[in-house]
N, C-alpha and C positions, 0 to 999 in steps of 0.2 A: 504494500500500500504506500504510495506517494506520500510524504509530509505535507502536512496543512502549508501554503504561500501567504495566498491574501490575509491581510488582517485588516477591520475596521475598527476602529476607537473610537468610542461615540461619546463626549464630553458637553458641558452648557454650553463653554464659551473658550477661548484660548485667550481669556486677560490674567493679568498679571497674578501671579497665586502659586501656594506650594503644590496644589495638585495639578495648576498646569505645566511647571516647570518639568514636573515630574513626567506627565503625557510627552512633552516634547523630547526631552532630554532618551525616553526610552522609543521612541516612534524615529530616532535619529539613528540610533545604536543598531536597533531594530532591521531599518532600511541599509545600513551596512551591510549585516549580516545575512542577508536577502531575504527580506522579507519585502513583500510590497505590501505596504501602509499605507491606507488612508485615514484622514480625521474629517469626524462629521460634528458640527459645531450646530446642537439644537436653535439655539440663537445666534447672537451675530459670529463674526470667525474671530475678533479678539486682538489686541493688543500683540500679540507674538506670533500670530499665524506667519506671519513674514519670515519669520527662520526657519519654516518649513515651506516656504515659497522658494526662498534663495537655493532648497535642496532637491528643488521638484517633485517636493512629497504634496499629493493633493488635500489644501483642507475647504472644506466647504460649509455655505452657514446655508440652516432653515428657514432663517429668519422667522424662531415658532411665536406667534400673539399668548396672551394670557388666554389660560383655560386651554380646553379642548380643540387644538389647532391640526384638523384633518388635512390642511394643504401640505402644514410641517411635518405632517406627517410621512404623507405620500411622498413628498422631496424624500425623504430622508429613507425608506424602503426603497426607493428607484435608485440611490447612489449606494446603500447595502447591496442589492440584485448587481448592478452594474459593475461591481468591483470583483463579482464573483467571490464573496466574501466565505473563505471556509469557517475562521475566526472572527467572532466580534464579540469587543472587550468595550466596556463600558465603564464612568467611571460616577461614584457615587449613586444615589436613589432615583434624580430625577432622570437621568441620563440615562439611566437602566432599565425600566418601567417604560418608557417611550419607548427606545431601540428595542425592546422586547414585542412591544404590540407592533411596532413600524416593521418587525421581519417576520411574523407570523407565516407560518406556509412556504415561507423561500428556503430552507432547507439547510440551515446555517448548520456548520458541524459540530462549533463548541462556541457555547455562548459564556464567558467570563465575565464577572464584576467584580472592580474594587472600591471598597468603601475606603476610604482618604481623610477619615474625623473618625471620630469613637464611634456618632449617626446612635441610632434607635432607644436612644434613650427615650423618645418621647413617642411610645409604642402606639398609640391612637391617631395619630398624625395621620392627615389625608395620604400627605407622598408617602409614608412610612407602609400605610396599607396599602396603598397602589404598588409601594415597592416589594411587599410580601408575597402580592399576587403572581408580581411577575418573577417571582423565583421557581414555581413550577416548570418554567422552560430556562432555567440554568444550571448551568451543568458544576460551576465553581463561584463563591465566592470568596476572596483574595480582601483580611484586613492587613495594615499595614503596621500593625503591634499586635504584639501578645496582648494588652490590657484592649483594645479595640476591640480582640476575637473574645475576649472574656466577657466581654458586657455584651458583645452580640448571643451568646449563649444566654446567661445572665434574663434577658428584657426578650429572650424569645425571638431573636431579629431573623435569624438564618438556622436552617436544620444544619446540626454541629458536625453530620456528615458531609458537608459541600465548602464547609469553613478550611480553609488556609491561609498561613501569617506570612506574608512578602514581605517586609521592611522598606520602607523606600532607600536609594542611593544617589548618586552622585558621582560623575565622572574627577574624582580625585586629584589627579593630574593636572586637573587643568586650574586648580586650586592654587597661587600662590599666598607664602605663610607670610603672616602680619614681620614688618619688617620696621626698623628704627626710621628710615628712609620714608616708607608709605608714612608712618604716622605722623611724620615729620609736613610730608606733601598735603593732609589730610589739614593739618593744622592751619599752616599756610593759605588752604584753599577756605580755609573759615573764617580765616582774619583774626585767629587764633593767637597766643603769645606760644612759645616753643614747648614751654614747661605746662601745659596743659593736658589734665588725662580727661580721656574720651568713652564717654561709657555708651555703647550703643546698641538699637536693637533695629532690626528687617520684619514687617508685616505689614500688613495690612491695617488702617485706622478703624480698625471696628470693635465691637464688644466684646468679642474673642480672646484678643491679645490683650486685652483690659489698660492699655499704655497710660490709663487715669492714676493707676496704682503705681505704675514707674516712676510718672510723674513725684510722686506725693513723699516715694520712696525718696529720690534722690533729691528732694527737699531736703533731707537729714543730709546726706551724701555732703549735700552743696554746702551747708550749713558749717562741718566739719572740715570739709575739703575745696575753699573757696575756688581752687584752681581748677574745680571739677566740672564737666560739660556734657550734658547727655543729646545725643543723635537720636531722633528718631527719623529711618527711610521707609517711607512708604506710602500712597496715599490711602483715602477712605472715607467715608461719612462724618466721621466725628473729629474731623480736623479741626473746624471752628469752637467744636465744645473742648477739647484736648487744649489749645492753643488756650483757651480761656480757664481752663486749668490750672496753666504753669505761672497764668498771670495770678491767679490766686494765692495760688505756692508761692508767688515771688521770686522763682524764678525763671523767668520770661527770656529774661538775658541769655541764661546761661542752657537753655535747648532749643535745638535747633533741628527743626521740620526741615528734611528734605523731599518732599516729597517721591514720587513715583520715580525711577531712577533707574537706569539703564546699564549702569557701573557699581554694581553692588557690591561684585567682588574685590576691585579695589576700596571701595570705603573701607568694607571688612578691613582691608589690611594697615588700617589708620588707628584703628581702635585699641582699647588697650583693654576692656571687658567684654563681654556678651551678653546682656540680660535677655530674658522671652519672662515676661510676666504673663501669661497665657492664663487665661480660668477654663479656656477647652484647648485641647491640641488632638492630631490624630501623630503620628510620627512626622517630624517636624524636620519639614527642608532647610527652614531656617537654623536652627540648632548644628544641624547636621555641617550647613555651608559655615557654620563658625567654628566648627571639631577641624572642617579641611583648613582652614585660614589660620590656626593653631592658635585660636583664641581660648583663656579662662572665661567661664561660663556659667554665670546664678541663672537658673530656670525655674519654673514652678512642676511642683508635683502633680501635672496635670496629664490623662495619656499616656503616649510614649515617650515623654522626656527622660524617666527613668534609667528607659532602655536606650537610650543616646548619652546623656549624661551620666557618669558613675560617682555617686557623690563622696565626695572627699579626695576622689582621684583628678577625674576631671574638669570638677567645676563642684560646684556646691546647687543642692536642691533645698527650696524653702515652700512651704502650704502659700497657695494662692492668698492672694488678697489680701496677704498678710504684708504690709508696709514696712515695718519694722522690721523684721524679719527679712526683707530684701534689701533696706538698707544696707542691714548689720553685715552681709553675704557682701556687698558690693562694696564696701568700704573695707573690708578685712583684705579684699585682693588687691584692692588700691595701695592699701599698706604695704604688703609685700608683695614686693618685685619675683623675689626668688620663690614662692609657692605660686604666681601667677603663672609666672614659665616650666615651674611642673605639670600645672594644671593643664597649660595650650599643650605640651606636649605628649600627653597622654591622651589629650584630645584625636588628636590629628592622628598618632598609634593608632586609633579604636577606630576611626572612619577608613586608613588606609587595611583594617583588618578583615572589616565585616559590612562596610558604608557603600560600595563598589557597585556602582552602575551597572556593569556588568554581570555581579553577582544576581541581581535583579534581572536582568535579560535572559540569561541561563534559568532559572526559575520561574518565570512564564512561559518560554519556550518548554519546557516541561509540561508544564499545565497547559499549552498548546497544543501537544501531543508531539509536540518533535523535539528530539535531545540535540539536533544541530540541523540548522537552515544550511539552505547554499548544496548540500550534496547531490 
C-alpha cells in the first residue's frame, strides 16, 4: 500500500498566534519532506499566509460569515476533494467540527485533530458539542501536553482511546542565544541607558496571558530595581486597558508596548528574563522560543509550562495571579547574574533535547500512517 501524500490543514485563520506559528512552521518541514500540503483558512488567510506563498504551498480563505455559513462550507469541501486529500488534520474545535461536516462522503483516509489550549473545560459549550459530535468520524486526537490530555479525559472531551500527546516544537537552529551585543542593540533601539535590564514577554494582548498581573508584578520589580524595564511584544484587544494599567502602577515610563512584530526572535535576544504570566496556556511556543534564545524564565503554573519549564533548573514556576509571587521570581534573577545563566542554559539543553520541530514531524507522520515521506 502507497503512503498517504496529500495532506490538508484546516485552521481559522493564519494570524499571528502560537498555534499558527506552529501550522506553519510544520506544513514547511512537512512540504520538504514530501508531502504536499495544503492550508484551508475557515476565515480570512491571515497575517502569515505569505511565508507559505513565498514556498508555493497553497493557502486558501473561506471567507466563513457568522453562524451556519453553507457557501464556507462548500469552498472548503471542493479544495479538501481537489487536493485529493488522503490526510486532513485540523487544528483546534472550531476548525475540526466544520472540516468534518465540509468532507463528509469524500472518503478522506485519516482525519486528525489537534487541540492547541487545554479546550473542554467548559463541557456544554455550543462548539464544545459540535466538536464532540464531530469526533465520530476521527480517527486521532493529538493534545499538545500531558496536562491538556488529562483534562481532556478528566471533562469527558475525547474517548481516551483516540487521545495522543505531540508536544509542540521548534526548528532550534534557527534560534540564536540572547547575547551581551543583542541586548546591548535592544537597549539602544529603546533609547535605553546601557545599564538597563529588560524583562520581557511575547503574546498576545488578551485575557489569557493576563499581562495586567505583569504589569502590577513589576510595579514591585521597578520599585526595587529603578533601572528595570519591562517589554511587552504583541498586539490584542486590551492594549488600551493594559496601557492604562501601567499608568496606574506608575509605571508608564518604564514599559514599553511593542506591538505586533515581525522580529521577535531578535528582541528575544535583548532580554535579560522571560516572564509568561498566563492564567490558561496549552504548551507554549512562547516559552518554548525563550528555552531556544537561552533565556531564564518565571512562568505561571498554568498547562504545559510545567513540562517546558523545570523549576528551579530552568526558570522558576509561580500560581497564576499571584503578583507577588512573580515579582519575588523576577527580581531574584535580576539579582543574580550567575543563577540566570544557569537557568538560560538549561533552558536551551531541554529544547535542543526534546523541543525539535522535527521531532514533531516524525510523530504525525506516524499518526499519518507513514514512518517516512518521499520513498
Amino acid at each position: 500500500m502507497n503512503p498517504p501524500k496529500n495532506v490538508t490543514h484546516v485552521v481559522e485563520n493564519l494570524n499571528r498566534g502560537g498555534l499558527e506559528r506552529v501550522v506553519l512552521d510544520l506544513v514547511k518541514l512537512q512540504q520538504q519532506q514530501g508531502w504536499r500540503c495544503q492550508v484551508v483558512c475557515l476565515f480570512e488567510r491571515g497575517a502569515l499566509a505569505h511565508e507559505l506563498d513565498a514556498l508555493g504551498i497553497p493557502v486558501h480563505a473561506c471567507g466563513k460569515r457568522k453562524g451556519l455559513d453553507l457557501a464556507a462550507l462548500s469552498r472548503a469541501r471542493r479544495l479538501i476533494r481537489a487536493h485529493r486529500t488522503d490526510v486532513l488534520h485540523t487544528h483546534n474545535a472550531v476548525a475540526h467540527y466544520l472540516a468534518v461536516l465540509a468532507c463528509l462522503g469524500l472518503g478522506v483516509g485519516k482525519v486528525i485533530n489537534t487541540r492547541h489550549g487545554m479546550g473542554g473545560m467548559r463541557r456544554w459549550e455550543r462548539s464544545e458539542l459540535l466538536y464532540r459530535a464531530g469526533l465520530a468520524g476521527t480517527d486521532i486526537v493529538t493534545m499538545v501536553c500531558e496536562a491538556a490530555c488529562s483534562g481532556a479525559i478528566e471533562h469527558g472531551l475525547v474517548p481516551r482511546g483516540k487521545l495522543r500527546v505531540v508536544p509542540n516544537g521548534l526548528r532550534v537552529q534557527e534560534f540564536a542565544t540572547a547575547t551581551p551585543a543583542a541586548r546591548a542593540d535592544l537597549r539602544q533601539a529603546l533609547g535605553l541607558p546601557p545599564q538597563t535590564q529588560l524583562v520581557g514577554t511575547v503574546g498576545r494582548l488578551n485575557w489569557a496571558k493576563d499581562q495586567a498581573s505583569l504589569i502590577r508584578a513589576f510595579r514591585r520589580v521597578h520599585e526595587q530595581l529603578p533601572d528595570s524595564v519591562l517589554v511587552l511584544v504583541g498586539g490584542g484587544s486590551l492594549r488600551e486597558e493594559l496601557e492604562a494599567c501601567a499608568r496606574s502602577e506608575d509605571v508608564s515610563a518604564a514599559v514599553h508596548f511593542l506591538g505586533d512584530r515581525d522580529d521577535v526572535r531578535e528582541l528575544l535576544q535583548g532580554l535579560d528574563v522571560f516572564a509568561l504570566s498566563s492564567v490558561s496556556e496549552g504548551y507554549s511556543m512562547a516559552l518554548l522560543e525563550a528555552c531556544a534564545t537561552a533565556l531564564p524564565i518565571v512562568a505561571t503554573d498554568v498547562g504545559g509550562n510545567r513540562e517546558i519549564v523545570q523549576d528551579g533548573v530552568s526558570g522558576n514556576i509561580v500560581p497564576p495571579r499571584d503578583e507577588e509571587a512573580l515579582a519575588h521570581a523576577i527580581l531574584a534573577l535580576l539579582r543574580d547574574p550567575d543563577r540566570a545563566a544557569r537557568f538560560a542554559a538549561a533552558a536551551r539543553a531541554m529544547v535542543e533535547t526534546r523541543g525539535s520541530l522535527e521531532a514533531v514531524a516524525a510523530r504525525y507522520a506516524e499518526l499519518y500512517g507513514a514512518q517516512e515521506q518521499g520513498a
